[in-house]
C-alpha positions as CSV (number, residue, x, y, z in Angstrom):
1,X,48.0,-7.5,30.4
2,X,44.6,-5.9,30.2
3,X,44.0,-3.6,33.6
4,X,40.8,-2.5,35.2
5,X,38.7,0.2,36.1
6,X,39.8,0.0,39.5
7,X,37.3,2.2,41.1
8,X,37.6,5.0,37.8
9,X,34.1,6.0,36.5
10,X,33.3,7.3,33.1
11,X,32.1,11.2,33.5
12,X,30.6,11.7,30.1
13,X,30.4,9.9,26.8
14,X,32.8,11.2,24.1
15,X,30.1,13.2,22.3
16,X,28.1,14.4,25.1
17,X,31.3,17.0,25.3
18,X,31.5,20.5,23.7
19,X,33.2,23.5,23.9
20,X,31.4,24.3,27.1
21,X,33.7,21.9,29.1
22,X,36.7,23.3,28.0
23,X,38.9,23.4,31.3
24,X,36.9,20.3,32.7
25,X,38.6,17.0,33.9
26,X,37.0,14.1,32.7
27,X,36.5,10.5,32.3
28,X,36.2,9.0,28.7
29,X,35.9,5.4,27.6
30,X,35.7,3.3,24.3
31,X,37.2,1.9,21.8
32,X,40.6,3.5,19.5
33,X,38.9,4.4,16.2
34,X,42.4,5.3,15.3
35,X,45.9,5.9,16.5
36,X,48.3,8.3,14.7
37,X,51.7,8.6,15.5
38,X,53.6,11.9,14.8
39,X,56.5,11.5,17.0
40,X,56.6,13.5,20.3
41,X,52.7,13.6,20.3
42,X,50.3,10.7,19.4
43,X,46.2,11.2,18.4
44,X,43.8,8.9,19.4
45,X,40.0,9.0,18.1
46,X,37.8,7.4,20.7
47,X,34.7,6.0,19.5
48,X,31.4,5.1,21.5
49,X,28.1,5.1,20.7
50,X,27.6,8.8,21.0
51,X,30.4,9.6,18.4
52,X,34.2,10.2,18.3
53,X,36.1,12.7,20.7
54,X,40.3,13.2,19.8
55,X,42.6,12.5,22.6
56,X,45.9,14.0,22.9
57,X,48.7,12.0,24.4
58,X,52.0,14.3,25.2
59,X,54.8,12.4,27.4
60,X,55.2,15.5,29.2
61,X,51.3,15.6,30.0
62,X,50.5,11.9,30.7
63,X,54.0,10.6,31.7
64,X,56.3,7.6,30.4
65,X,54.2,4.8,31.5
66,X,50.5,6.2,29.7
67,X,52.5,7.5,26.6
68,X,53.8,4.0,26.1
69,X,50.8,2.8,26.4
70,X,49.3,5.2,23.5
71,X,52.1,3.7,21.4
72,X,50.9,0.6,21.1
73,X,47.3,0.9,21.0
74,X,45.2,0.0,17.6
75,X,42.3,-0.2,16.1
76,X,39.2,-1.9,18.3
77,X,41.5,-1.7,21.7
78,X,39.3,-0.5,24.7
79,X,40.9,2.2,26.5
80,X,39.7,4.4,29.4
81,X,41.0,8.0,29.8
82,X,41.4,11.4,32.1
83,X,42.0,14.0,30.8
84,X,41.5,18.2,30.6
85,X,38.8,19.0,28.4
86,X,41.1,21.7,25.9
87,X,39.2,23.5,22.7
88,X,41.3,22.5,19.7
89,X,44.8,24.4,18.8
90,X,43.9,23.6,15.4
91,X,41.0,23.7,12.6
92,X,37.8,22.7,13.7
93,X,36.2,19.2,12.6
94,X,33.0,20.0,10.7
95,X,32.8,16.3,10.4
96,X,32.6,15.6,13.9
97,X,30.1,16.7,17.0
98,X,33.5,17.4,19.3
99,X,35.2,19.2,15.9
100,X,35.7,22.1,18.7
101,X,37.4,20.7,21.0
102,X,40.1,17.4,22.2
103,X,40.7,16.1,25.5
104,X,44.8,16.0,26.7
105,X,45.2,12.6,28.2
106,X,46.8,12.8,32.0
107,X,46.0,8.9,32.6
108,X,45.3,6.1,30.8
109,X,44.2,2.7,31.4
110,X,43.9,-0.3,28.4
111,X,41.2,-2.5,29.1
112,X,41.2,-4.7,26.6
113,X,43.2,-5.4,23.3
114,X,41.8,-6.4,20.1
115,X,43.2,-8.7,17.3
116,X,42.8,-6.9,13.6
117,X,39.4,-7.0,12.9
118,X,38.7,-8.6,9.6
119,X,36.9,-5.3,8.2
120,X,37.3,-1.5,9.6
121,X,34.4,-0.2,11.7
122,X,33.0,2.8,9.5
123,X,30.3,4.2,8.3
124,X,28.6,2.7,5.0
125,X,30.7,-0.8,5.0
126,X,31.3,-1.8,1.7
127,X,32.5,-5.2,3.4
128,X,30.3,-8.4,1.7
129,X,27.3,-8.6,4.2
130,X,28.5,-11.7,4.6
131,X,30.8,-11.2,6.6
132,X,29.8,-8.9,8.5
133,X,26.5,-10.7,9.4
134,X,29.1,-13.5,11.2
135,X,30.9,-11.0,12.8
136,X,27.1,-8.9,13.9
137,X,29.3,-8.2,17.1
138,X,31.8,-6.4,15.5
139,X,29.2,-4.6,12.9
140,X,27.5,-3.6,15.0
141,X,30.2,-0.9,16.0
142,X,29.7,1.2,13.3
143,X,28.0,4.4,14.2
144,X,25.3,4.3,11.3
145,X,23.9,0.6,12.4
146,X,24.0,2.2,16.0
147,X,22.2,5.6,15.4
148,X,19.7,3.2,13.4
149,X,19.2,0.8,16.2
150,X,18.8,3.7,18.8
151,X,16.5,5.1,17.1
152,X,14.6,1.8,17.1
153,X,14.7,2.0,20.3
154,X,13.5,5.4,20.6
155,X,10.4,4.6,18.2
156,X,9.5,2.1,20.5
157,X,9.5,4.6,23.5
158,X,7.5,6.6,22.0
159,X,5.2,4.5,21.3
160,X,5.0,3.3,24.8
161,X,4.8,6.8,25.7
162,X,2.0,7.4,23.8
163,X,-0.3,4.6,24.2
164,X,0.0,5.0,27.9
165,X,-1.4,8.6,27.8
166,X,-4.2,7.1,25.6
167,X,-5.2,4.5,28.5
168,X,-3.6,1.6,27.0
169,X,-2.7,-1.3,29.3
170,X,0.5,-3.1,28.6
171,X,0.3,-6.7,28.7
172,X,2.8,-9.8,27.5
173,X,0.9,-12.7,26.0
174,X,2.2,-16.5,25.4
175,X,5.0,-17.6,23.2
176,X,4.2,-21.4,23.8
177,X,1.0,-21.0,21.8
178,X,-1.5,-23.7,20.2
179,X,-1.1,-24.2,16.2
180,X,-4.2,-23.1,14.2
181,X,-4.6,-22.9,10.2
182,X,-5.3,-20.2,8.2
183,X,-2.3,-18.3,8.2
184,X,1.4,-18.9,7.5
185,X,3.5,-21.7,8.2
186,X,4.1,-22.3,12.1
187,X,7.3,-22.3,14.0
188,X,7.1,-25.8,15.9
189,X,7.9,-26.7,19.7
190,X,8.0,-30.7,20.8
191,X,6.8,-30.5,24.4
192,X,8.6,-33.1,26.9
193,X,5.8,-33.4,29.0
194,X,3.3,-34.4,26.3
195,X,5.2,-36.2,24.1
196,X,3.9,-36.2,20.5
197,X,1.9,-32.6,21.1
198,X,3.2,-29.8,19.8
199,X,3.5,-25.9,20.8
200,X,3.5,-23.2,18.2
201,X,5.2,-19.8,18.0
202,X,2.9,-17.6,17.7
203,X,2.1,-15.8,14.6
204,X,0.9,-13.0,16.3
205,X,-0.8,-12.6,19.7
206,X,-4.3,-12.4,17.8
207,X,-6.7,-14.5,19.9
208,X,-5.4,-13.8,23.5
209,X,-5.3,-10.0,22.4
210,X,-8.8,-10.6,21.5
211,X,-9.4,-12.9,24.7
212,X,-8.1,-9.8,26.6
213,X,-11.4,-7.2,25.4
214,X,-13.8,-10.3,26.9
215,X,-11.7,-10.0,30.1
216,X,-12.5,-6.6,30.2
217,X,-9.0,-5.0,29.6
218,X,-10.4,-2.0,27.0
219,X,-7.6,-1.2,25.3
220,X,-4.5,-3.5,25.3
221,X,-0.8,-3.1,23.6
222,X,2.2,-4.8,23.3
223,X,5.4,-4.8,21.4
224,X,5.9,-8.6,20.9
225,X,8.1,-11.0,19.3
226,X,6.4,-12.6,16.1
227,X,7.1,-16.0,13.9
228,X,6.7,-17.2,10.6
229,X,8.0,-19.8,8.9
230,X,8.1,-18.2,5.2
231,X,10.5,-17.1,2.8
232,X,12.7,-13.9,3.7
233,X,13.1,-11.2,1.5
234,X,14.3,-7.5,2.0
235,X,11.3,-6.6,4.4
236,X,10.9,-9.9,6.0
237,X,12.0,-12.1,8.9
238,X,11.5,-15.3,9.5
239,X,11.5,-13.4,13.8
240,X,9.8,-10.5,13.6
241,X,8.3,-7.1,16.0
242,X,4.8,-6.0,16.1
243,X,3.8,-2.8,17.9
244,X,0.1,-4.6,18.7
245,X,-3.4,-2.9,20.1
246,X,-6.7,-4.0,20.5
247,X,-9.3,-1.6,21.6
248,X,-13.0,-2.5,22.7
249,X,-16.3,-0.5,22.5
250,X,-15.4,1.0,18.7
251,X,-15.5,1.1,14.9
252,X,-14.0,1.3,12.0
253,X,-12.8,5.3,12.3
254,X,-12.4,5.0,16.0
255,X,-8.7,2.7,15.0
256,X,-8.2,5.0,12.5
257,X,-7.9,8.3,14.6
258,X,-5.7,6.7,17.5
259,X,-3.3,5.4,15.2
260,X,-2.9,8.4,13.0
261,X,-2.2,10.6,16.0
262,X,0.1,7.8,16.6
263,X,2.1,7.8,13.6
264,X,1.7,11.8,13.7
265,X,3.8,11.4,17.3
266,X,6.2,9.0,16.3
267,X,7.1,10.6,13.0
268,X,8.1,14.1,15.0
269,X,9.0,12.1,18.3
270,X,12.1,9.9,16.0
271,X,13.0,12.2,13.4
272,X,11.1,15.4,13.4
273,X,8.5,15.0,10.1
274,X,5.7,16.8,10.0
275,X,2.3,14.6,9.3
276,X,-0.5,16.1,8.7
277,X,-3.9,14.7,9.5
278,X,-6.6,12.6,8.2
279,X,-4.1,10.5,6.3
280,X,-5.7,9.6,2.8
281,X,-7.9,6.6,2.5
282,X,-8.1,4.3,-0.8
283,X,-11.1,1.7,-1.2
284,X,-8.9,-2.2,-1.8
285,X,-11.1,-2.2,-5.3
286,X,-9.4,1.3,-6.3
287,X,-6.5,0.6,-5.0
288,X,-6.1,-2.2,-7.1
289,X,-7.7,-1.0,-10.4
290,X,-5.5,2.1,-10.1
291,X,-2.4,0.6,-8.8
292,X,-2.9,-2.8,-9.2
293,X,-1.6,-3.2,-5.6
294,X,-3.2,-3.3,-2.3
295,X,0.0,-1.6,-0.6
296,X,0.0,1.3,-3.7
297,X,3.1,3.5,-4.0
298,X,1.8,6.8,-4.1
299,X,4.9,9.0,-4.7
300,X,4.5,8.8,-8.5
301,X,1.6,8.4,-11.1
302,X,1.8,6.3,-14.1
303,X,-1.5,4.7,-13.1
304,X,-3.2,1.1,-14.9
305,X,-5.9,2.5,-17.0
306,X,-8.9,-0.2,-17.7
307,X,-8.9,-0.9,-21.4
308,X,-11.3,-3.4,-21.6
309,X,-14.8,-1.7,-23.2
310,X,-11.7,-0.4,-25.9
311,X,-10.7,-3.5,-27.0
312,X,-13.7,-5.4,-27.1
313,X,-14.7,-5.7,-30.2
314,X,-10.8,-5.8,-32.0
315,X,-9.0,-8.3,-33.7
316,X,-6.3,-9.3,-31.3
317,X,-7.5,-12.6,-30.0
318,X,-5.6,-11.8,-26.6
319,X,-7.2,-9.3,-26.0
320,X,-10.9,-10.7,-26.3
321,X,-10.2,-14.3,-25.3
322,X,-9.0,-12.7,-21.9
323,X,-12.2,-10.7,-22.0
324,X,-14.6,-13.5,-22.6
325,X,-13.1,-15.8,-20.1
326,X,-14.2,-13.1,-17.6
327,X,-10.9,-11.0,-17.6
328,X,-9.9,-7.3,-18.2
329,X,-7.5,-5.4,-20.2
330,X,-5.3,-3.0,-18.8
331,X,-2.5,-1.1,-19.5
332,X,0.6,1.3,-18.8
333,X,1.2,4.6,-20.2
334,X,5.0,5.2,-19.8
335,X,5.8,9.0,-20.6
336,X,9.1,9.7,-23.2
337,X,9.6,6.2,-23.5
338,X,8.9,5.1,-26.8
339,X,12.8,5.0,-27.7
340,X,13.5,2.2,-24.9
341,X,15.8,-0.3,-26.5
342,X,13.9,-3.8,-27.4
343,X,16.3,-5.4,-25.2
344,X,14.9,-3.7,-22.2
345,X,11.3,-4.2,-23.4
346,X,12.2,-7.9,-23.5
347,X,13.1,-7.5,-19.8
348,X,10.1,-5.9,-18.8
349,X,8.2,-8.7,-21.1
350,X,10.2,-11.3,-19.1
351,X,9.0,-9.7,-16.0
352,X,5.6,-9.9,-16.6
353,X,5.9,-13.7,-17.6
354,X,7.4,-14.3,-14.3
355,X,4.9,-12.6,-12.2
356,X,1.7,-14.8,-13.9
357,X,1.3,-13.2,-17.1
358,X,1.4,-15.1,-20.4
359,X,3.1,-12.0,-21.8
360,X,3.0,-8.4,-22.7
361,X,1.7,-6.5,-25.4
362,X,2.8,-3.0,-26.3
363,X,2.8,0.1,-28.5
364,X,5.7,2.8,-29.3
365,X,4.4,6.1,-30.4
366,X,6.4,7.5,-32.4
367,X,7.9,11.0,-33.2
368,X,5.7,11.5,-36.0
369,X,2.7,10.0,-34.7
370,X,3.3,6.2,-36.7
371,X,3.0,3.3,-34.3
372,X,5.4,0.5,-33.6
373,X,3.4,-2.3,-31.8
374,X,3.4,-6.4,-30.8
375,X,-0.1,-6.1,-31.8
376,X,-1.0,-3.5,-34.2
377,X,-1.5,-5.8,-37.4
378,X,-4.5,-7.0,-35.4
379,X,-6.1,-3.8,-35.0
380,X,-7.8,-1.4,-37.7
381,X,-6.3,2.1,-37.9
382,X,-9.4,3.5,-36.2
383,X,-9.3,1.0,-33.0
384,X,-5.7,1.7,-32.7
385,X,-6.7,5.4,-32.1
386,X,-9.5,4.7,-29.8
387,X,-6.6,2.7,-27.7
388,X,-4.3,5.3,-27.9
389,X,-6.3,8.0,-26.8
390,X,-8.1,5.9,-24.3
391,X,-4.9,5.6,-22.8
392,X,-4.2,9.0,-23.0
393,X,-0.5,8.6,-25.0
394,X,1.4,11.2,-27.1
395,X,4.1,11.0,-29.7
396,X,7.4,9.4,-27.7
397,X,5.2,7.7,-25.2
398,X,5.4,3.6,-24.7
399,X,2.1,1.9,-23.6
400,X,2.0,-1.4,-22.1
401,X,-0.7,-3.7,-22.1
402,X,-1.5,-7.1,-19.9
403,X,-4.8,-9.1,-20.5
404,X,-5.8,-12.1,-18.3
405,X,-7.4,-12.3,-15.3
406,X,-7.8,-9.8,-13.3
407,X,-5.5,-10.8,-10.1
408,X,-2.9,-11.4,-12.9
409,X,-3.5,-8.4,-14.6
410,X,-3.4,-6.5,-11.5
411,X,-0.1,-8.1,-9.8
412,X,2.0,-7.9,-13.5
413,X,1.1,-4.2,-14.1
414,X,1.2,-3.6,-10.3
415,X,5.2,-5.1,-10.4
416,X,5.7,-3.3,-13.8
417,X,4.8,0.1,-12.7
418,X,7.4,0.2,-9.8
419,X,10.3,-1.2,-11.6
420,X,9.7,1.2,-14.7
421,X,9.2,3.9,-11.6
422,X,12.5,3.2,-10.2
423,X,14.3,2.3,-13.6
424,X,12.9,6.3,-14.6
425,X,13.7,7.7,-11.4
426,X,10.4,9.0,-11.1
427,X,9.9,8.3,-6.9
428,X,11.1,10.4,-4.8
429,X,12.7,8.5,-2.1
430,X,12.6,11.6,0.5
431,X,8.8,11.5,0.1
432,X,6.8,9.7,2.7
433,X,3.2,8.7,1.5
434,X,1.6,7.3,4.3
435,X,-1.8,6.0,3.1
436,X,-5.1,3.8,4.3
437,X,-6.5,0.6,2.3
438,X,-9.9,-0.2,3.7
439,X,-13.0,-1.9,3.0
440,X,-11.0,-5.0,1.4
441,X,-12.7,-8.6,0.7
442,X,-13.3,-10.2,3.2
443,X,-12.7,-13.7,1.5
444,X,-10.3,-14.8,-1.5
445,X,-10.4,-17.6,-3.4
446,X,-8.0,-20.2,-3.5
447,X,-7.6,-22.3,-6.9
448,X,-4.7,-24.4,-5.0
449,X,-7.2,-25.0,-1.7
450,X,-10.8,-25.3,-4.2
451,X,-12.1,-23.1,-1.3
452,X,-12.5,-19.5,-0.1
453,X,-9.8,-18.2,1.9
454,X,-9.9,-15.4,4.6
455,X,-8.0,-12.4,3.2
456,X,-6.6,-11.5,6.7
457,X,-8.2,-14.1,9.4
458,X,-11.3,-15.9,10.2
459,X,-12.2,-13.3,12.7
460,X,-12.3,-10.7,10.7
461,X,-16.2,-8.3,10.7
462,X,-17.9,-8.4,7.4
463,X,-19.3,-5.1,6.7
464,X,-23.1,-5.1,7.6
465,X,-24.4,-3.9,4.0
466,X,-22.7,-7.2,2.3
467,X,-23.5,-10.1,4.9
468,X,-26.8,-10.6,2.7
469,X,-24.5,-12.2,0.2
470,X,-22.1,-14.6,1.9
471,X,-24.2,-17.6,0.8
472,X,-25.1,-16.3,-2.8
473,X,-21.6,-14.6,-3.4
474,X,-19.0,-14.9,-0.9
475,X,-16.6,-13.0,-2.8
476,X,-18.7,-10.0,-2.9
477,X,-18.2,-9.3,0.5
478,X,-16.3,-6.8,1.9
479,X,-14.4,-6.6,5.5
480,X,-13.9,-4.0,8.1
481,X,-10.0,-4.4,7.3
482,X,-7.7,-1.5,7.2
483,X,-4.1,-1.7,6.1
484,X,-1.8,1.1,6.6
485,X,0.3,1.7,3.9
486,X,3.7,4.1,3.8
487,X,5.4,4.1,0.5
488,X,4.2,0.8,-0.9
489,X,5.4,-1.0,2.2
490,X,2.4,-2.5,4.3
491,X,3.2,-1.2,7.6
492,X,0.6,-2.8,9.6
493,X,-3.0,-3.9,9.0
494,X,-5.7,-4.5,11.5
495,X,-9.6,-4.8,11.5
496,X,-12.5,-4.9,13.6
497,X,-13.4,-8.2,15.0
498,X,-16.5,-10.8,15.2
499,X,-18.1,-10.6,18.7
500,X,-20.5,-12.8,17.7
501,X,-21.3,-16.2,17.9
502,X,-23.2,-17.0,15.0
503,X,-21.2,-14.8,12.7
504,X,-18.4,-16.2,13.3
505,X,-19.7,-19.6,13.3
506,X,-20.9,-19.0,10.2
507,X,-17.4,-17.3,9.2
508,X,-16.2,-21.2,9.7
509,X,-18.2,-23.0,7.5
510,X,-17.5,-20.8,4.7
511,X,-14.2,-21.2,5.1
512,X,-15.0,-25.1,5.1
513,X,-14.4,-25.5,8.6
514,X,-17.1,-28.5,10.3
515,X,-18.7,-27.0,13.7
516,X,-16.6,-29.6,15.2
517,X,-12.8,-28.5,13.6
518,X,-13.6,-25.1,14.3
519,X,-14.2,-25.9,18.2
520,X,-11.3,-28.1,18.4
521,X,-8.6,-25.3,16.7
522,X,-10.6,-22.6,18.3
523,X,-12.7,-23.8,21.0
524,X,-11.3,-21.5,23.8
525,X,-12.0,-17.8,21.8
526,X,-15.7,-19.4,21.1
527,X,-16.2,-20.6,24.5
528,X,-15.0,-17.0,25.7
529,X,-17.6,-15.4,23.5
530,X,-20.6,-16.9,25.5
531,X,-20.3,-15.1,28.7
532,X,-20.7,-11.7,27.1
533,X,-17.9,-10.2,24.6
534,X,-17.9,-6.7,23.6
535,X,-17.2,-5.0,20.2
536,X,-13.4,-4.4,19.4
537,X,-11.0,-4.4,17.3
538,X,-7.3,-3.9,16.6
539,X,-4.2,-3.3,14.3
540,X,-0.5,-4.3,14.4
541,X,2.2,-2.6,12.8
542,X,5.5,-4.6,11.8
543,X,7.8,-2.3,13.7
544,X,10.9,-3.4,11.9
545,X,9.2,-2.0,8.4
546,X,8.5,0.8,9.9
547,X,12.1,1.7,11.3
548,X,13.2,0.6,8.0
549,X,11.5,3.1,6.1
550,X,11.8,5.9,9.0
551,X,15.7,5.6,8.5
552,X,15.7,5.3,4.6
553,X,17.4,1.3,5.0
554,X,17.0,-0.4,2.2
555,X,17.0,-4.1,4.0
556,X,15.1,-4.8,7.2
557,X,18.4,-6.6,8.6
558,X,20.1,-2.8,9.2
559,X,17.3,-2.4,12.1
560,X,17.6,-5.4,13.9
561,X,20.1,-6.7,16.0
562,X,21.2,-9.9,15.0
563,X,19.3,-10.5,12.0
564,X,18.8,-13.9,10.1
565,X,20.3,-14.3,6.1
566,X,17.7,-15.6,3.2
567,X,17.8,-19.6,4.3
568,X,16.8,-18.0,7.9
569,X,19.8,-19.1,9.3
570,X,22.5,-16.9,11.8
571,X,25.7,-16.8,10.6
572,X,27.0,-15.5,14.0
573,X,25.7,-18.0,15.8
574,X,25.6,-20.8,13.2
575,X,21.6,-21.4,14.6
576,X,19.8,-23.5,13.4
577,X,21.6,-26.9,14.4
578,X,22.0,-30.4,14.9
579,X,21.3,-31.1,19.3
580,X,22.5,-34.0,21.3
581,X,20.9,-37.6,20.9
582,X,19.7,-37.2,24.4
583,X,17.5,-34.1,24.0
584,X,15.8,-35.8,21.1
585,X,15.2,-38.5,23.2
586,X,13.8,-37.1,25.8
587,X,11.2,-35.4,23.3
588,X,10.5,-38.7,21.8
589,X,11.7,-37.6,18.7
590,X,13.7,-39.4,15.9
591,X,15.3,-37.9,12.8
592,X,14.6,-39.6,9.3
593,X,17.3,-39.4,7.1
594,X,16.0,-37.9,3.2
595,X,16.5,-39.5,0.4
596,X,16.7,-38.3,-3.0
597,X,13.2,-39.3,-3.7
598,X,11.8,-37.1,-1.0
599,X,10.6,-33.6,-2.0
């Protein structure tokens, strides 16, 4: 039978002991990492969140009754201890923080006993995910998943911290939010009350952040809960953090100096790196020419080079088609590599088919200065050199070339250039780039909508210079957007905002909204901008990617809690699923049964 504390306190946690408390009685409490059994003495490591301390039971020290008990503890069993603090007889533990020192048990009390867990609490599980993800309760006992989630926390404090000092007011905003377009799939809540409307989760707290600067708030922050309905993958949830600001009264470089002296404090606060300030800056269009990414890696080169005034006048009808329906041609330069197997250039080819492209040209130099090329029969000896040089490639060097439109060309060289950079080992993954995208569009077009698209939201400030041109060339015009990049991970992205009314009525109809759709979805933020708004704007970091890349994990599901698996389902919890006929009823809502001719 389990017993109870029974008035007994716990002094210290197991690791908050050294050497300095040798003589000490104290109070210890956790769970049995381990029991060993040599006979007339029996070792216990305790585990809590701090670490591991060794307990020493002797008969003769705790008595009949408590060295019983020692005998038939195991694995996961919680146990509370007495015992003199005693620096070990032995060798020290380098491996552990109490390596020094044990405590000899005098009392001990089993609070609860465990059943064999179906995998061992350790560090670096190599159980299936899995099953640990069902059994988040019991993995979430291993040290490393703790130190990561307490450091989570501390991040957060930090943050806190700072953004107090800086005048910041913490407020919560809604969960229970209206649904608006323009962004990702909402989260859905039936309302009882008003049956047949609907609440939303909210994407982010965007408009009541920004309804907060007309109320006079200043500067506002919040760590808030998030939701999208998308597909997961390694950085994404469908649940999700963002450490969110909005300031009034400021610009552009105003956002950018708080938030650097941010990221500069959390970065030594959490695990002591150096940052050193400005942090770069990269115009979107550079970004994406050199990179072919708006979230660049910038641990490693290998940069697209623009090949298009090159090929212009050749013989390789891919090349020019692409070029004369408005396109570019741009390519890789992949150092040494001119040896790679033809089964792995297939893959890369395959690659670059799946990410848009209709394929991918390329050129081996070789040893002796000869070329071995998909396209070389198409191109005189002369144009052939001009490539090769524009590209800047040596004997052993592969080049890599994609033509089409730009987006495409962009995204498959973009996707190309980090696989080859972590096939080659050529990042190094204790670097941290941390690195600004600004001045992006503010509009993209959609081929599936037929219509412009906001690249981040519809209340987003077009630069002043470019508003000129958002009847004759919407595309041309560029945003007061800033994304902050670490790695090639978007951490968090932010912008200044419309304040005013006709701009952003305006902002509507290019993005094919009627005066009266626009009122309907938004009607409250452009009510709230006639009785006097000021200039602000904001940013939100994803704080999840951030701890993610802070601790080196290579999924985001390692720094949360109780995470959800690819289908965004728990398998802990088994959510989501089926609810009584009675709730449905009282939300007026019936379930249609799919057939197979539904998509």
């Amino acid at each position: 039978m389990a017993e109870t504390l029974q008035g007994l306190k716990r002094s210290h946690r197991c690791a908050e002991l050294n050497a300095a408390n040798a003589g000490e009685t104290v109070t210890v409490m956790g769970w049995v990492q381990k029991q060993r059994n040599k006979g007339g003495i029996i070792f216990v490591d305790l585990r809590d969140r701090s670490g591991i301390l060794q307990i020493i039971f002797e008969e003769s020290d705790c008595g009949s009754e408590s060295f019983a008990k020692a005998e038939r503890m195991r694995s996961e069993f919680v146990i509370a201890v007495v015992g003199k603090v005693e620096k070990r007889a032995g060798a020290v533990n380098e491996n552990l923080l109490t390596g020094e020192i044990e405590v000899r048990a005098k009392e001990v009390r089993i609070l609860s006993e465990s059943e064999t867990p179906p995998f061992p609490i350790e560090v670096d599980s190599k159980t299936k995910e899995e099953i640990r993800l069902k059994y988040r309760y019991l993995d979430l006992r291993r040290p490393d998943l703790q130190e990561k989630l307490m450091l989570r926390s501390k991040i957060a404090t930090t943050m806190r911290t700072f953004m107090a000092n800086e005048g910041f007011v913490e407020v919560e905003t809604p969960i229970l939010c209206k649904s608006t377009p323009e962004g990702a799939r909402d989260y859905l809540v039936p309302s009882r009350v008003h049956q047949g409307s609907f609440y939303a989760l909210p994407q982010s707290p965007q408009l009541f952040k920004q309804l907060l600067m007309c109320s006079g708030f200043d500067r506002y922050f919040q760590i808030a809960k998030c939701f999208r309905d998308e597909d997961l993958r390694a950085d994404r949830q469908p649940e999700f953090t963002q450490a969110d600001m909005e300031l009034s009264f400021v610009d552009v470089d105003d956002v950018i100096e708080v938030n650097e002296r941010l990221i500069q404090a959390v970065c030594q606060e959490a695990v002591g790196m150096e940052v050193s300030l400005p942090l770069p800056r990269m115009k979107w269009i550079d970004a994406m020419n050199r990179y072919g990414s708006d979230k660049p890696d910038t641990r490693f080169g290998m940069e697209l080079i623009d090949v298009s005034d090159v090929v212009k006048g050749c013989g390789f009808g891919v090349f020019t088609s692409a070029l004369e329906n408005g396109g570019s041609v741009r390519g890789l330069c992949v150092k040494g590599q001119a040896a790679m197997p033809r089964k792995k250039i297939d893959a890369l080819v395959d690659m670059a088919k799946g990410s848009g492209a209709k394929g991918l040209a390329y050129l081996c130099i070789e040893e002796d200065g000869s070329y071995k090329s998909s396209f070389a029969k198409f191109m005189t000896e002369e144009q052939l050199k001009a490539l090769v040089s524009a590209m800047g490639g040596e004997a052993g060097d592969l080049l890599l070339f994609a033509a089409d439109k730009n987006k495409i060309v962009w995204n498959v060289l973009g996707q190309l250039r980090l696989e080859l950079g972590h096939q080659l080992g050529l990042i190094d993954e204790n670097r941290f780039d941390f690195l600004w995208v600004v001045e992006f569009p503010l509009l993209e077009w959609s081929d599936e909508e037929n219509r412009f698209m906001a690249m981040h939201h519809p209340f987003t400030m077009p630069m002043e210079e470019d508003w000129g041109y958002i009847d004759s060339d919407p595309g041309r015009v560029r945003a007061k957007a800033y994304d902050i990049v670490l790695n090639g991970v978007e951490l968090g992205g932010g912008s200044v905002r419309i304040h005013q009314n006709d701009i952003q009525e305006k902002m509507f109809e290019v993005l094919g909204f009627t005066k009266e759709q626009a009122w309907s979805q938004f009607g409250f933020l452009l009510s709230a901008f006639q009785y006097g708004v000021p200039p602000h704007a904001g940013l939100a970091y994803g704080l999840d990617r951030f701890v993610m890349l802070l601790v080196h994990a290579d999924n985001i599901r390692e720094v949360i809690a109780f995470p959800k698996v690819k289908d965004a389902s728990c398998l802990m919890s088994e959510a989501p699923d089926t609810v009584a006929e009675k709730q449905l009823s009282e939300l007026g809502i019936g379930i249609l049964a799919k057939n197979d001719n539904q998509e």
